[in-house]
Every structure is written in C-alpha cells, then in structure tokens.
C-alpha positions in Angstrom: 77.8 135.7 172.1 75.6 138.1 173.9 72.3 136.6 175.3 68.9 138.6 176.2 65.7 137.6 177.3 63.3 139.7 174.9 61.4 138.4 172.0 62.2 140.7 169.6 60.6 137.7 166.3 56.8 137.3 168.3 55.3 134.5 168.9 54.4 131.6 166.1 56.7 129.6 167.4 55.3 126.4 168.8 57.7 123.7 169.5 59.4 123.5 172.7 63.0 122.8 173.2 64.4 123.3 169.6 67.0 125.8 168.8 65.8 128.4 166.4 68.1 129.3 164.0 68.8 132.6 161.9 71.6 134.7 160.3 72.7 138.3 159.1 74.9 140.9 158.4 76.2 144.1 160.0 75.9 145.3 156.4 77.9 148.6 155.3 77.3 150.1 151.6 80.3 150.6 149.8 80.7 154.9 149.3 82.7 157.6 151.3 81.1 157.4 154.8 80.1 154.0 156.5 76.9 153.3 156.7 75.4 150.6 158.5 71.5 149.3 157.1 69.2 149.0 159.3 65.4 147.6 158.4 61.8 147.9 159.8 59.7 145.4 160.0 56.0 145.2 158.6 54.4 143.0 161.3 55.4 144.9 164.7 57.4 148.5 163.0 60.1 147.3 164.8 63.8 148.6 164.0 66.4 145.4 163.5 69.5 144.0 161.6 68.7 142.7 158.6 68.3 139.1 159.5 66.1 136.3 159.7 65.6 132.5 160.1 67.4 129.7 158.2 65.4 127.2 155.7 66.2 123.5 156.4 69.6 122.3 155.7 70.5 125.6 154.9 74.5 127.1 155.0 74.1 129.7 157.9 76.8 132.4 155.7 74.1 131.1 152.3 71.3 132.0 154.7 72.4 135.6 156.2 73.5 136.5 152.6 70.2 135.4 151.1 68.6 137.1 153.8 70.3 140.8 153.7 69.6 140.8 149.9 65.9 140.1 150.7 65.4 142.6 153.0 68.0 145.6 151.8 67.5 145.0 148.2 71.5 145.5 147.7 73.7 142.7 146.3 76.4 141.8 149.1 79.7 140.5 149.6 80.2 138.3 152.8 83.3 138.9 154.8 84.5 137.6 158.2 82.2 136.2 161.1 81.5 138.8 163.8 79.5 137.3 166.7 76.0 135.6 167.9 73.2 137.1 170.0 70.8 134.5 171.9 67.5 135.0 173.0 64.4 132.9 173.8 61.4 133.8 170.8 58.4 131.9 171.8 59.8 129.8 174.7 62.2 128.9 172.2 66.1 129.4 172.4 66.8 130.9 169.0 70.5 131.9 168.2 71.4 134.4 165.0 75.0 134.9 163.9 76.0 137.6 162.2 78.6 138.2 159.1 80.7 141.5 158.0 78.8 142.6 154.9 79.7 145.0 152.1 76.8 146.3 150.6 77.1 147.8 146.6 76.3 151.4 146.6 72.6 151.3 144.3 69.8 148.5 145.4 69.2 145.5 142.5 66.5 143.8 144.4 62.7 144.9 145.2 62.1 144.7 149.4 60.7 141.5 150.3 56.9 142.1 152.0 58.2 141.3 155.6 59.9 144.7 155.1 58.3 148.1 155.0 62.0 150.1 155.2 65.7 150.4 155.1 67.7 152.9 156.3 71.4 153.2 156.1 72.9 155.7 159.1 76.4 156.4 160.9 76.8 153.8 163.6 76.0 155.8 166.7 72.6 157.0 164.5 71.9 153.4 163.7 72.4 151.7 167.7 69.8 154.6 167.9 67.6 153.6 165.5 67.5 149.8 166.9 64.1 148.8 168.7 65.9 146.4 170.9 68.8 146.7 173.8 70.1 142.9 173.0 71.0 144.1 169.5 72.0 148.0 170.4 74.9 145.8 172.6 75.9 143.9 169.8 75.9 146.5 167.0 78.0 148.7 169.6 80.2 146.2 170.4 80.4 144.6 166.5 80.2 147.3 164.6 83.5 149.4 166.0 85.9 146.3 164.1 83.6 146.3 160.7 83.5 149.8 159.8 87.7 149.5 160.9 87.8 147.2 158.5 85.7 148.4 155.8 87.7 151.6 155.5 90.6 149.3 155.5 89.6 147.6 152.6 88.4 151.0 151.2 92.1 152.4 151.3 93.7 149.4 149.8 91.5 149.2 147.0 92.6 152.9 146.1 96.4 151.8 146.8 96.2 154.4 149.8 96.9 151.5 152.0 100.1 149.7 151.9 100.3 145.6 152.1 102.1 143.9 155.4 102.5 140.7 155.5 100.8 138.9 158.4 102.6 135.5 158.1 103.7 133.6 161.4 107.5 135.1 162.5 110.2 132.4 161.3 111.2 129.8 164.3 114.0 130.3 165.8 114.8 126.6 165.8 114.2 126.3 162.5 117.7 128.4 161.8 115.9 130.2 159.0 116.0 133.6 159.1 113.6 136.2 157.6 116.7 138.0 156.1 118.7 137.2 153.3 122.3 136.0 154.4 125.2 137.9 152.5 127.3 135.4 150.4 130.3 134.3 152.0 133.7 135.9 151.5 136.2 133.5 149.8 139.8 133.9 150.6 142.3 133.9 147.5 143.8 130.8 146.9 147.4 130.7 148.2 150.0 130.7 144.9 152.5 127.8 144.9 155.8 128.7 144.4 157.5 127.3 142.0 161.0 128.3 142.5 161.2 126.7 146.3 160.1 123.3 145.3 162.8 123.5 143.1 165.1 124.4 145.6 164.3 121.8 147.8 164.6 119.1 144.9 167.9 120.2 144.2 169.3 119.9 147.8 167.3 116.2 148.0 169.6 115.7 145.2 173.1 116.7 146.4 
C-alpha cells in the first residue's frame, strides 16, 4: 500500500475520523499493444485511474468494476488484486484498492457526467498523463506485473503459450513421487522337476 498526503477527490467530505472507501482498476483493453485507460475528471480536469467511492455495503471488486464501466464506458473482466494507495481527502483517511482489469476492445456504455474523457496510452505515456505523484508511484510500480500478465493471457488464448502446471512439488515424506514408477520385474517361476522327486522316492523306498 503506498500512502500520500495530497487530496487528489477535494473537499465535500465532512466527517472526521471515518475511513473513506473506493475502488478501481489498472484497466488494459484487449488488442495488440497494452493500453492502460486513463480518465479526466469534470470537476477539477484532473488526470486519474478510473476509480471512485463505494456505496454502502457495497463488494469493493462489485464496486471498482461498477466503477471502471461508469467512467470508461467498456465492459470489464476483473482479474487479480494489485495494491492500495492511502491518502487523507478532506481530513479524512480514504483508502482505494485497485483490481487487474481487461477492458473489451469497443465501449458499450455512455461516460457517466463526473467524466469529461478517457484516454487509453502505453504505460510510460499514461504515468505521464496522471495529475498526481501518489498514483504515478503506483501505476509504475503496478502496472509492470498487469501488462506481464495481460500479454500472458494474450498468448495463451492464441495457444502461443504453453500450460505449466503450478501445483505445490510432491512431499518428500509423503513417498509419492511426481514420476510414474516402472512396473516391477517378476522373476520366472522356478520349474519342479519331476524326475528327482522320483528319484528320491525310490531310494526312501529301498
């Protein structure tokens, strides 16, 4: 979690003490090159991830999901958790985390009014683009593992990429092994003879 003093939200809000808190994506639309969306806001022009606060009782991965749509327009598939920045916004302490997003290539959704823009750039054009340091720091830091895995998921889903299996080695003193053991070698089975047990009847007999 990365924490900065700025007050990149404004003022508005009022009560003292509670956590604020909000969610988003580092969102990258689905094409060749990875592009990472970036917004501007209407009320200070301001450059951000698209983020925002949660509604009450809401899931924070519902909320940044339901947020992204809202303020990219694109439809979104939520991957793996990537980090929290902290700041204080109105003497409050306000905390947004932040989701690995893939973004479909065309918008479905009209911009909600908060948002005047979206722009979708090459990472070190988008840390650019940001109006605040707090988030600059986090997209750089972020943003290196979800392009890596976007373009991952790019190559499997072209069969470019080939499957490893990422279970948990076998334990050793478990006495399983990861190979399969040959089948054992069995030994013919001696033949009786016949002839000397009838020899040695016959001199038990004299």
């Amino acid at each position: 979690m990365l924490n900065g003093i700025h007050n990149p939200d404004g003022a508005g809000e009022t009560v003292a003490g509670k956590t604020i808190e909000a969610a988003g994506g580092i969102v990258v639309r689905k094409g060749g090159r990875a592009l990472i969306a970036v917004v501007q806001r209407a009320k200070d022009d301001a450059w951000v991830l698209p983020r925002g606060k949660l509604k009450r009782d809401e899931n924070p991965v519902a909320g940044a999901r339901r947020e992204v749509v809202e303020e990219t327009g694109h439809r979104v598939a939520v991957h793996e958790y990537v980090g929290a920045i902290t700041y204080r916004a109105g003497g409050r302490p306000k905390v947004v985390q932040f989701w690995r997003m893939e973004a479909d290539k065309d918008p479905s959704h009209e911009l909600m009014r908060d948002i005047v823009a979206v722009e979708w750039l090459p990472l070190k054009a988008a840390i650019r683009r940001l109006s605040y340091p707090l988030e600059k720091l986090f997209l750089r830091h972020a943003a290196a593992r979800a392009i890596a895995r976007h373009k991952r998921g790019k190559g499997n889903s072209k069969g470019k990429v080939k499957h490893r299996s990422v279970s948990k080695p076998v334990p050793k003193k478990s006495g399983a092994t990861a190979k399969l053991s040959k089948s054992p070698k069995l030994k013919p089975a001696k033949k009786r003879d016949s002839n000397k047990r009838g020899r040695k009847k016959n001199k038990r007999g004299r």
